[in-house]
N, C-alpha and C positions, 0 to 999 in steps of 0.2 A: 504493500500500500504506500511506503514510502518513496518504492521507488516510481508508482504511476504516478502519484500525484507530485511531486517533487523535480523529478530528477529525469524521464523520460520527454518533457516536453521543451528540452533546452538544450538542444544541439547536445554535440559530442561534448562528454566530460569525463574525468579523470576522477575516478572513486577510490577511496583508500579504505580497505576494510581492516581494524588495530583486533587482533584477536582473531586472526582468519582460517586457523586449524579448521580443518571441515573434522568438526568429533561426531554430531546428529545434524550435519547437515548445515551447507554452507550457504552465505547470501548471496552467494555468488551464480548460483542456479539459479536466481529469480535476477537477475542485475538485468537492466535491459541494451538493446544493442549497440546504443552509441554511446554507450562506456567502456572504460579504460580501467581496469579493475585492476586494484593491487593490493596484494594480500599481506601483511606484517603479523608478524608473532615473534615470541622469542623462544620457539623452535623449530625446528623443520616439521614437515609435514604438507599432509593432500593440502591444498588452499592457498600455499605461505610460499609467495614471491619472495621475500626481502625478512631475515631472520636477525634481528634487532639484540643488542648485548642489556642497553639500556634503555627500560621500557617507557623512560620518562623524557625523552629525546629522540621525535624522529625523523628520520633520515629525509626528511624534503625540505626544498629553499620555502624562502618566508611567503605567504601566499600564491602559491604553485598550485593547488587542490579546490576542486569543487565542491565533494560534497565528504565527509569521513562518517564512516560508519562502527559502528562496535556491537555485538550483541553477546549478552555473557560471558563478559569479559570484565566490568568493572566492579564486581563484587571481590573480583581475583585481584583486583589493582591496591595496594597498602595507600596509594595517595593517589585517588584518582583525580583530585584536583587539578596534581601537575602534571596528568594525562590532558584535561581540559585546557589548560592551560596552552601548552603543545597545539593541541588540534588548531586551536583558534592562531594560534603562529599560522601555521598553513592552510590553513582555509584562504582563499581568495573572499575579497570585502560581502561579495555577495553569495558565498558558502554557505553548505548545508553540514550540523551534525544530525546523526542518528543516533541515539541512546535505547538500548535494549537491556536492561539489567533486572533481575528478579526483585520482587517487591514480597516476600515469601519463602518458603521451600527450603530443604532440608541444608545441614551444612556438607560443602561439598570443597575438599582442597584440593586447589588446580595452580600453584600450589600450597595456596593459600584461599581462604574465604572470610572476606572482611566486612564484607558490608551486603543491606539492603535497603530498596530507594523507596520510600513513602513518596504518596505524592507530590508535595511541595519539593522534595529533594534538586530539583530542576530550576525551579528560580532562587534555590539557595545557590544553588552552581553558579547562576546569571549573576548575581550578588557579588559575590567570591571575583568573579573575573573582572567585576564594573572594580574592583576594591584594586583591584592590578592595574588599572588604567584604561582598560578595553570596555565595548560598547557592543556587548553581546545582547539578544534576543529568545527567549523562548517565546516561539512560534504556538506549540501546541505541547500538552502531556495527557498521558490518563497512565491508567491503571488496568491493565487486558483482565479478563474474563476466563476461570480457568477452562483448559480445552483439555479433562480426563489426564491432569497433570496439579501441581501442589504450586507453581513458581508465581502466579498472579503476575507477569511483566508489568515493570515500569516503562512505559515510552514515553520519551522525549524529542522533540523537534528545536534545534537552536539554527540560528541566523548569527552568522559573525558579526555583522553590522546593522545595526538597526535602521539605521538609514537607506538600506537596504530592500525595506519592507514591501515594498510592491513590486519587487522581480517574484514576491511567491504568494498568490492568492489565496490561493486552497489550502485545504485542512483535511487531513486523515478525517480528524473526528468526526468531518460533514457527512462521513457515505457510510458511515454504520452506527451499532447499537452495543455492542457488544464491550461494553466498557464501563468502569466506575473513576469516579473522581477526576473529571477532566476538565482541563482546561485549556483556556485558546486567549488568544493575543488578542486585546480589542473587547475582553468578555469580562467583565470582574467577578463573577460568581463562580462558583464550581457545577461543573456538569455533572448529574445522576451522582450526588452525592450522597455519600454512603462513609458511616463513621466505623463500621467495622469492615476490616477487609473479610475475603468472601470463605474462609476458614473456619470463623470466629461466625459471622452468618449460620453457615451450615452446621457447629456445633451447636450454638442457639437455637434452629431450629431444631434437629435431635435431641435436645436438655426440655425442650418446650414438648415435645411427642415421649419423652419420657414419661415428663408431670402428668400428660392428660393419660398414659396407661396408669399411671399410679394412682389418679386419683379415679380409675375406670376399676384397676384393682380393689380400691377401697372401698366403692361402692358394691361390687361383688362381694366383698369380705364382708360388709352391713347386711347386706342383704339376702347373706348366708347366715347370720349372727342371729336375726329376725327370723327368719325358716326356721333356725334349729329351737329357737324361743315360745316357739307358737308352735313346732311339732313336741317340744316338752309342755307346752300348755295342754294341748287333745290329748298328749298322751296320758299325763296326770285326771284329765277329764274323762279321758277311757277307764282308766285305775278305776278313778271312784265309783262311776256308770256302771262298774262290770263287780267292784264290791256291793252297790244298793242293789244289782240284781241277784247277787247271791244272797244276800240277805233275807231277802223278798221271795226267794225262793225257799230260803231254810224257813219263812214265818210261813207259807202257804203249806208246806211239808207237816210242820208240828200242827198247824189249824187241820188237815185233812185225818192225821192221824185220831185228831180226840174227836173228829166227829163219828169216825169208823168205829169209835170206844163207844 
């Protein structure tokens, strides 16, 4: 999606993927035609063009790059800041990043795992960089929707220059649904906001289908409590019915005997 809306409608450009091991599949199979794909990692591997010593320095002159891309990879970064930092070095003024990092999901060392991005994590990065001297943009962020997986992605859209603003119209966010906590440039409120991520959702909702068997159990358990109450009521009422008829049987027995006398 980032690359339909973004990056396919502006001529030939030069994409740097930071993190490009193809492990479950690489961005590089969706890139579209008139890019120039270049894969960095700091190891070799399927994907990785250009195999980096220093993850925090890379290997391109100062605004050379169109658009840099990352997807699970900055939770592995100890400071991903001066990853960000970097990028915006070589972004050209009218550059695009892409941020993919888990918002969620288990700890995984690759070879390390430091971090996960809450929503606002994006315009603290924008923060951070204005704090350095540069005049960066988030575009757009949300928070993806799990797909039969635990990671709930963070995505982010930045813009090197804000001045920039109208080489990119469009917004992922505008062509789907599938998202919480989103936000877009030009929007002050948060999209389909949502205070628990979708974990915390779904334990809630199971904690709440607990309570109604429990409290389904407990009316069961009353209302077995009441049966067995009211079958010891007839039964004690059977007792005594079936004592007053023996009774009434030994007084009819002794009356027939002394009339026989």
């Amino acid at each position: 999606m980032f690359f339909d809306t973004y990056v396919a409608r502006i001529g030939e450009v030069t994409v740097v993927d930071i993190g490009a091991q193809n492990v479950n599949g690489s961005l590089r199979e969706v890139a579209p035609d008139n890019a120039k794909y270049i894969g960095v990692d700091f190891v070799k591997g399927n994907g990785v063009d250009i195999v980096i010593n220093d993850p925090y320095q890379l290997p391109f002159e100062d605004e050379s790059v169109d658009a840099v891309i990352s997807s699970s990879c900055f939770e592995h970064s100890e400071m991903f800041w001066l990853v960000f930092n970097e990028i915006l070095r070589i972004l050209r003024p009218s550059g695009l990043f892409y941020l993919n990092a888990p918002s969620n999901g288990m700890f995984h060392r690759y070879p390390v795992d430091c971090w996960r991005f809450y929503p606002e994590a994006g315009k603290a990065m924008v923060t951070w960089a204005r704090r350095q001297g540069l005049n960066p943009v988030q575009l757009e962020s949300y928070v993806s929707v799990q797909h039969n997986g635990v990671w709930s992605d963070f995505i982010g859209v930045f813009l090197k220059d804000e001045s920039h603003l109208g080489h990119h119209p469009e917004r992922i966010i505008d062509t789907f649904q599938n998202f919480q906590n989103g936000m877009k440039h030009g929007h002050s409120g948060i999209l389909k906001y949502s205070e628990y991520p979708e974990d915390m959702q779904r334990i809630e909702s199971l904690t709440q289908k607990v309570r109604e068997l429990q409290h389904r159990e407990l009316q069961m358990f009353n209302a077995l409590e009441v049966s067995k109450q009211a079958l010891e009521r007839a039964r004690v009422e059977v007792t005594a019915a079936n004592q007053r008829a023996e009774t009434a049987q030994e007084l009819l027995a002794k009356n027939g005997n002394k009339s026989a006398a």
